[in-house]
Structure formats: C-alpha cells, structure tokens
PADO-60550 format. One record per residue (C-alpha): residue number from 1; x, y, z. Coordinates in nm, 2 decimals, m for minus. Each point is the difference from the previous one (the first is absolute). Layout:
// PADO-60550
NUM, X, Y, Z $
...
This chain:
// PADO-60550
1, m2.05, 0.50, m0.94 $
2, 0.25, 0.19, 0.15 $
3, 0.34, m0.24, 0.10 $
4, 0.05, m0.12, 0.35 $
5, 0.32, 0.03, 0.18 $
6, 0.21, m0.27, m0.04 $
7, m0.05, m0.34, 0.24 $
8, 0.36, m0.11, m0.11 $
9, 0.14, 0.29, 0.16 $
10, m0.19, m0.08, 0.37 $
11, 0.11, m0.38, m0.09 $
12, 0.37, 0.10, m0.05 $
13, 0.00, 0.25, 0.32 $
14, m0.18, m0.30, 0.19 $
15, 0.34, m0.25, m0.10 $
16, 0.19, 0.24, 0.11 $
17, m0.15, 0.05, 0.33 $
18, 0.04, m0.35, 0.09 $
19, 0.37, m0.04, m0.07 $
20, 0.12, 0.35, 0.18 $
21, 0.21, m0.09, 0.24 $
22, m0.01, m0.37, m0.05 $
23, 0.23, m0.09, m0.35 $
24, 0.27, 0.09, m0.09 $
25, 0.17, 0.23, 0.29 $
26, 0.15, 0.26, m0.13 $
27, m0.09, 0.02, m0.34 $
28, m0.36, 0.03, 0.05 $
29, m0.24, 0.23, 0.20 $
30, m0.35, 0.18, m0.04 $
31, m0.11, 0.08, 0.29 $
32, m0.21, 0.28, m0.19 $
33, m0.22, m0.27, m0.15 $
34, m0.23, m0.12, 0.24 $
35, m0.10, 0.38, 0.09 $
36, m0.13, 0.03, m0.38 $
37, m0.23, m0.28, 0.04 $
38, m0.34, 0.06, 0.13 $
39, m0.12, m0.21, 0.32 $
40, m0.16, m0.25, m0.20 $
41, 0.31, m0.03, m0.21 $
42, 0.23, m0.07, 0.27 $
43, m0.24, m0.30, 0.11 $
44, 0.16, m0.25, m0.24 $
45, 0.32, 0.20, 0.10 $
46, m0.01, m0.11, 0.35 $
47, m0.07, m0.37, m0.15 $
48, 0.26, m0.11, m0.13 $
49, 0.23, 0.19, 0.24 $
50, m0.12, m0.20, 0.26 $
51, m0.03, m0.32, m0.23 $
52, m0.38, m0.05, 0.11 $
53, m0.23, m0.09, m0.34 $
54, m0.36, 0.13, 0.05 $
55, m0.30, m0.19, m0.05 $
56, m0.23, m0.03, m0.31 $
57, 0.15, 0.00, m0.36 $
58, 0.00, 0.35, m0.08 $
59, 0.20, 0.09, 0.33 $
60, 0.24, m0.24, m0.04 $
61, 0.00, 0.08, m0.41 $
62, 0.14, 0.38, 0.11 $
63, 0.24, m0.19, 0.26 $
64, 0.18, m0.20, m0.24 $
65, m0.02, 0.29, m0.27 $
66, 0.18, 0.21, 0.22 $
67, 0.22, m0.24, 0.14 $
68, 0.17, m0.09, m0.35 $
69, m0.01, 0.33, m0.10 $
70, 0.25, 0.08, 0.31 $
71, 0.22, m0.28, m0.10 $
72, 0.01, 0.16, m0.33 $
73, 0.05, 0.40, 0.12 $
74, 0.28, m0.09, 0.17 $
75, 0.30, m0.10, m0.25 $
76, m0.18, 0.26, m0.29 $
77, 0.01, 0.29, 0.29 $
78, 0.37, m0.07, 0.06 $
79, 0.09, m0.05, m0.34 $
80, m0.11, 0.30, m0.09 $
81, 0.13, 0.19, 0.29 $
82, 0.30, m0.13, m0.05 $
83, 0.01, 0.08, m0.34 $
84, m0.11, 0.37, 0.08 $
85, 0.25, 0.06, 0.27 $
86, 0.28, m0.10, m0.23 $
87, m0.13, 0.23, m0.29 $
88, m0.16, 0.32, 0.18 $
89, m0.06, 0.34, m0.20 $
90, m0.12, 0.31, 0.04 $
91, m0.32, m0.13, m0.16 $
92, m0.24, m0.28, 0.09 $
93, m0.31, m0.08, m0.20 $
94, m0.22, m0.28, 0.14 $
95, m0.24, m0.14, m0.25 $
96, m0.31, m0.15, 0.15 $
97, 0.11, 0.14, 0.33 $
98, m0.34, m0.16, 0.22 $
99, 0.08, 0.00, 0.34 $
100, 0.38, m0.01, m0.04 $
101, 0.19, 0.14, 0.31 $
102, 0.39, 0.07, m0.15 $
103, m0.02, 0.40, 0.05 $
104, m0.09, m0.08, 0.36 $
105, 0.24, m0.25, 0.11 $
106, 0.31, m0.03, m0.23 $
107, 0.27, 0.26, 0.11 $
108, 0.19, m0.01, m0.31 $
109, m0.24, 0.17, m0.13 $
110, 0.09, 0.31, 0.19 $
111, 0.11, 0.20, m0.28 $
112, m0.23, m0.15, m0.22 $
113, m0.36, 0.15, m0.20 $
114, m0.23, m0.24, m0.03 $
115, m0.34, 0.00, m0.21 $
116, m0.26, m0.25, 0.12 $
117, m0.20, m0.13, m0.35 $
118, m0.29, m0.14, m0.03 $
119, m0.38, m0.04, m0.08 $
120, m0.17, 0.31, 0.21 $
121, m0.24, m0.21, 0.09 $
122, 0.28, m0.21, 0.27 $
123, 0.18, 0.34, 0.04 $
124, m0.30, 0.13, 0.12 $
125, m0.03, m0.29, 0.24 $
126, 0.36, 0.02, 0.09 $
127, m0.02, 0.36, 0.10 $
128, m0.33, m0.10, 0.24 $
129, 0.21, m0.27, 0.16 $
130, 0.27, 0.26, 0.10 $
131, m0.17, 0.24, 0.11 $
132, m0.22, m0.28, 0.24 $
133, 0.35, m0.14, 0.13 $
134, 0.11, 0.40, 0.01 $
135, m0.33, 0.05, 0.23 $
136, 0.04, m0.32, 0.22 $
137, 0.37, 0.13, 0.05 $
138, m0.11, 0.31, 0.13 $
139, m0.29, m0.10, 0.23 $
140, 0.24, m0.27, 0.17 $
141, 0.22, 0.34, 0.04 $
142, m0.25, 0.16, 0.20 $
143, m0.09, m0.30, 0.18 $
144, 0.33, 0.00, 0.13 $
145, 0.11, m0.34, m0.16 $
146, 0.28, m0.04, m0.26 $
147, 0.03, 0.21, m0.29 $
148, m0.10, m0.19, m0.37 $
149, 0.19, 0.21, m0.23 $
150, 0.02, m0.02, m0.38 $
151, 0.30, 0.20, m0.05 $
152, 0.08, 0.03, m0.35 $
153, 0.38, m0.14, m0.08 $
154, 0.01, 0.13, m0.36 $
155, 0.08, 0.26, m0.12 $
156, m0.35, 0.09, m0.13 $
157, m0.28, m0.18, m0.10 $
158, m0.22, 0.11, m0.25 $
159, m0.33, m0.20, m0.09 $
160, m0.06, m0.02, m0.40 $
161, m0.31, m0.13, m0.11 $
162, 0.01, m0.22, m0.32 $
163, m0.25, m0.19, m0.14 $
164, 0.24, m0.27, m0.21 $
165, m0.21, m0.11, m0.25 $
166, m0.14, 0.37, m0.08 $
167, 0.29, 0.26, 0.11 $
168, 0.27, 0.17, m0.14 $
169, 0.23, m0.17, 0.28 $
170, 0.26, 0.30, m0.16 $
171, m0.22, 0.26, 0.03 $
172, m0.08, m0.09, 0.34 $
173, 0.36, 0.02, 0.15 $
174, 0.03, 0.33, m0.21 $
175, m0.30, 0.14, 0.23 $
176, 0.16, m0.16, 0.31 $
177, 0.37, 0.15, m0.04 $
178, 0.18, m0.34, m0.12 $
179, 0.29, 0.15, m0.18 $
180, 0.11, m0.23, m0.26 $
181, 0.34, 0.14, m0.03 $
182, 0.09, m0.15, 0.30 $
183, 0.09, m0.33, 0.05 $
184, m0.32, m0.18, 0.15 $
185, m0.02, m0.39, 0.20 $
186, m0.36, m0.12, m0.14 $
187, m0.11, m0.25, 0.23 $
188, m0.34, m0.24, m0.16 $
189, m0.11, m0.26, 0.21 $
190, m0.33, m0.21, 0.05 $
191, m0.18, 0.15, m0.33 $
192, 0.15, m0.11, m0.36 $
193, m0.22, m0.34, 0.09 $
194, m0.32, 0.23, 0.02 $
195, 0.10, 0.17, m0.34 $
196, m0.07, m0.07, m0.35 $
197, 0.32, m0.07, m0.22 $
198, m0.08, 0.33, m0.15 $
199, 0.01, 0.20, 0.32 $
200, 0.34, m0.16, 0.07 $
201, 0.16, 0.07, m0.30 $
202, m0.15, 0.40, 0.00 $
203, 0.09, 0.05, 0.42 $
204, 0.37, m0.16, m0.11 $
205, m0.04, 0.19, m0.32 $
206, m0.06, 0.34, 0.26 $
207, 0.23, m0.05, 0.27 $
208, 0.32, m0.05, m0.24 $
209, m0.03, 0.31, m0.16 $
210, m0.01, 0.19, 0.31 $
211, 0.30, m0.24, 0.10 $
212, 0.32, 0.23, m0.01 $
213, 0.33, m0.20, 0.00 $
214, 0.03, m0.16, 0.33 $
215, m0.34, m0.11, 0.09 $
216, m0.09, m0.28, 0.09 $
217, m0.34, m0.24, m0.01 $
218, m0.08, m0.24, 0.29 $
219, m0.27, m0.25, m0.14 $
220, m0.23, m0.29, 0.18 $
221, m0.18, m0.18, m0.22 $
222, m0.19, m0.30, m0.07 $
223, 0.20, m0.31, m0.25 $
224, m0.29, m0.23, m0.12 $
225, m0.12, m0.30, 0.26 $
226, m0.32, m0.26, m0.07 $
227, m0.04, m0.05, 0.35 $
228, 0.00, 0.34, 0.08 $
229, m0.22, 0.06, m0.29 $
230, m0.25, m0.26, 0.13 $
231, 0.06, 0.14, 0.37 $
232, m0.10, 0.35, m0.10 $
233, m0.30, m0.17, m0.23 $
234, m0.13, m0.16, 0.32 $
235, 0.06, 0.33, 0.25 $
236, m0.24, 0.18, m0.25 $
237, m0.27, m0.31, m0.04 $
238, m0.06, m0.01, 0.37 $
239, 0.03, 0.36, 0.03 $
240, 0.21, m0.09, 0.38 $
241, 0.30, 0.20, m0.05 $
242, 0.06, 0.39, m0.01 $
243, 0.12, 0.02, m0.35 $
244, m0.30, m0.26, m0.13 $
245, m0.07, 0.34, m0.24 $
246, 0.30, 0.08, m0.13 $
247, 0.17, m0.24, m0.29 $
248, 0.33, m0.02, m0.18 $
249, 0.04, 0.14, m0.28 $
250, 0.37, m0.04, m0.13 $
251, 0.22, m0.28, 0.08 $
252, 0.40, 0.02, m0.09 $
253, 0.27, m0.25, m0.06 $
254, 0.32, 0.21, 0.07 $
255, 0.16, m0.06, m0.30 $
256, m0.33, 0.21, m0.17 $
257, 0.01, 0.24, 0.26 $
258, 0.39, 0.09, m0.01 $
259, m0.06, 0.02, m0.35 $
260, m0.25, 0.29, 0.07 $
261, 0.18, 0.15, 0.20 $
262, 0.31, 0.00, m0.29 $
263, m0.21, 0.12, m0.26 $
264, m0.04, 0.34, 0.25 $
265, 0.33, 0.04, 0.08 $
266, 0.01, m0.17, 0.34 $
267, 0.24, m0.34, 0.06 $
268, m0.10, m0.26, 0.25 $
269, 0.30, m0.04, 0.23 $
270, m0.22, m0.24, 0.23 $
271, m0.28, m0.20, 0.01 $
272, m0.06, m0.23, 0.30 $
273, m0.31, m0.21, 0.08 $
274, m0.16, 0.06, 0.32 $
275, 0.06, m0.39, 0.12 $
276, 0.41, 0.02, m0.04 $
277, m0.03, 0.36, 0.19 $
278, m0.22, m0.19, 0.31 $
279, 0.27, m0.29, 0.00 $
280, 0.27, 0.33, 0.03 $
281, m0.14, 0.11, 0.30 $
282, m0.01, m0.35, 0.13 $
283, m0.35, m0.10, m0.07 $
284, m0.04, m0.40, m0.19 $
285, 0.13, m0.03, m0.33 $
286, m0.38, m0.10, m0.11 $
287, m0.27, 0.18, 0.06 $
288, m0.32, 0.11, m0.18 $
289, m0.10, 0.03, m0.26 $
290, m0.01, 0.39, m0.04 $
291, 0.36, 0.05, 0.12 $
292, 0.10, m0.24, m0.27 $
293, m0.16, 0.24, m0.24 $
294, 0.02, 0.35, 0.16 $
295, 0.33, 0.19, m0.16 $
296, 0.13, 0.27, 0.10 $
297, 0.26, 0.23, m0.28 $
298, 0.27, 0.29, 0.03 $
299, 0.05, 0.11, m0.32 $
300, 0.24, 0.29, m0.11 $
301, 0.02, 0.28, m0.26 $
302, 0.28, m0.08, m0.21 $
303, 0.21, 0.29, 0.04 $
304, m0.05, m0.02, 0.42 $
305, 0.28, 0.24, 0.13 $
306, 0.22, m0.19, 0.27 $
C-alpha cells in the first residue's frame, strides 16, 4: 500500500494556525498556515481560536488535539527560529520538511538555499496545498479583493524527495544541488520520534558527512515520558486524533542523544526542554506533559569557524 501523506504535518500546520498572531508577539507568526489547510482542516482551526469546544466526542477529540498541539508549536517554533536566525548559512536543509513555512516567512533567510526533505508522498501534498493557496490568491486578485501572496523569502527552495527509511539521503541532496563543501544549518524537527533508532543514527550518520566546518544542526526531539506514552497509546486505541496512525518509534534521553551526536563529529552546545522555553516567553512554569518532554538541540561541528 502506497504511504499516505503525513497527518502530523496537517496537525503541526493546524497548532500553528491557532497561535499566529496570538503568543508570543514578536517572536512568533505564520500567517501562511491556515491557507495550507483545507476547509475542513481549518474547522478545528477556527475552534479553539474562538475557544468554542464542539459537540460529540470525536469533535471535541480533534479540538483538544489541536489545542495542545498549539500550546506546544509555539515555544519549539521560536526556539528554533531563534536558533536559526543566530546561526544562518548559505545552506538550509530541512529534514521532514511537512508543511513547514520558514522559506516563506523568515527574512534572514534572504541569502539563503534551502532544500525542503521529506517523504514524496507529503511533498506531493505540500506542493498541492501551494498551488491551491497560489490559486485562491489569484482569483481574489481578479475579484478585486486583497492580494494572498506566497512570496518566497529564501533564497531558493528546492523540494528533495527522500524516503528515510529507504533513500540515500546523500545521494538525494547530490541530485538536488546541496553542495557539501559549504557550510550547511540542518534544521530536524517533529520526526526522530517517528524513526527507528536505526534511521536516526544513518540520517545523523548522512548529514555529518556532508557537514563542512561551520554547520550547524537544529534538533526537536522527543526525551522519554509514561504519560505521554500512555497519551499517545490511547489517541491510537480510540482512533479520535489525527495522528491515531502514526507511532513513535525512538525516544532519547539527551545525554544518549549528545552522545550521538559526538560520536559524528557534532557537539551539543544546547539542549532545552520545551516547558523551561514556554516559561521564557512568559507562559506557567508547569505545563503538560509534552512540553516537559519535547527538546529541542543546537549542536555544532567542532571546528565551527567564528
């Protein structure tokens, strides 16, 4: 059976849809998100925007699904902005790209190549829902009311289909231009939970050796939680919530995964969990349970050129 595109990535757009605008002024925005999601999509969207709950179990299921998952986009989305900002190159890979929206709304990235990776299957849908909100943008030009542009802030964007468990993610940016020479930001975020140990280790095992001295890797992952074990457990037994068929895989305690990282050459400068980030930006110093456990990493080649 041929793989469907990934329901994470329409969960992850749909968080960040609901906080743009809202959190965090001024170090968060996407307004691009909510014109990625379909009609339907945007339904839960307008939900918790408006803080009404729906009726039935299901309904309300998807509301609170989306609901935390806002809570949790917002200090990963700035911690990793953040972290890109301060550490821009010529070269940005994004692993697992989904329905991420950096080469269309971060202008640092003006001088910047990036390469979009991920599963053609969700590139495949990413591509569709462009070229709808590309479509809408142009009929409400000829209706006369305001223009809905996607203008492109990158320098370039180039979309790489990769298959992680199956491709040659090496031979893949070889096809797609990545230059290796060059001094490349890797940014990986919302898929090392969804990969096997063994597809970690050979994607870090990949992206280091096309890592010349001063790249850098910017990391989310998942550190290992029982209640968010059971939490996931019970989102796939009732089947309510969007990700219901896609499990974890790989679980990391930092100390294990800065010790990866080492053995390839890259050193961990920082590694903050995403509950002390949310209490950063003013949010409560307890939270759930999936900030607690959601990490985000900015880790160095050793011989990074200052």
């Amino acid at each position: 059976m041929e793989r469907a595109a990934s329901r994470t990535a329409v969960l992850v757009c749909q968080g960040r849809a609901v906080a743009d605008g809202r959190v965090a002024a001024g170090r968060f925005s996407d307004p691009l998100a909510v014109r990625l999601l379909s009609t339907e999509e945007r339904v839960p969207v307008d939900e918790v925007r408006t803080g009404v709950p729906p009726e039935g179990w299901q309904a309300r299921s998807r509301y609170e699904g989306v609901r935390a998952c806002a809570e949790v986009m917002v200090p990963r989305t700035v911690a990793i902005d953040e972290a890109l900002r301060a550490r821009v190159t010529r070269q940005l890979v994004i692993l697992g790209a989904g329905l991420d929206t950096r080469a269309w709304r971060l202008p640092e990235l003006a001088g910047t190549d990036v390469w979009e990776v991920d599963h053609p299957a969700s590139q495949r849908d990413k591509r569709a829902r462009l070229a709808e909100a590309a479509q809408q943008r142009r009929g409400s030009e000829e209706s006369g009311g305001p223009a809905a542009e996607l203008p492109v802030v990158a320098g370039s964007v180039r979309f790489t289909p990769v298959d992680f468990s199956v491709d040659d993610l090496g031979a893949a940016l070889d096809g797609a231009g990545h230059d290796p020479s060059v001094p490349t930001t890797w940014l990986w975020e919302g898929v090392v939970p969804y990969l096997t140990r063994a597809e970690v280790r050979a994607t870090v095992a990949a992206l280091a050796a096309r890592s010349a001295p001063g790249s850098v890797l910017v990391l989310n992952y998942q550190a290992p939680s029982a209640k968010a074990s059971v939490g996931r457990l019970l989102a796939r037994v009732i089947g309510g919530a969007i990700t219901s068929g896609e499990p974890w895989r790989s679980l990391w305690r930092p100390r294990r995964m800065a010790a990866l990282l080492d053995e390839y050459g890259l050193r961990v400068v920082s590694d903050d969990d995403l509950q002390s980030l949310t209490h950063a930006l003013g949010g409560p110093a307890r939270g759930r349970t999936s900030l607690r456990s959601g990490r985000v990493a900015v880790a160095e080649s050793p011989d990074r050129e200052d």
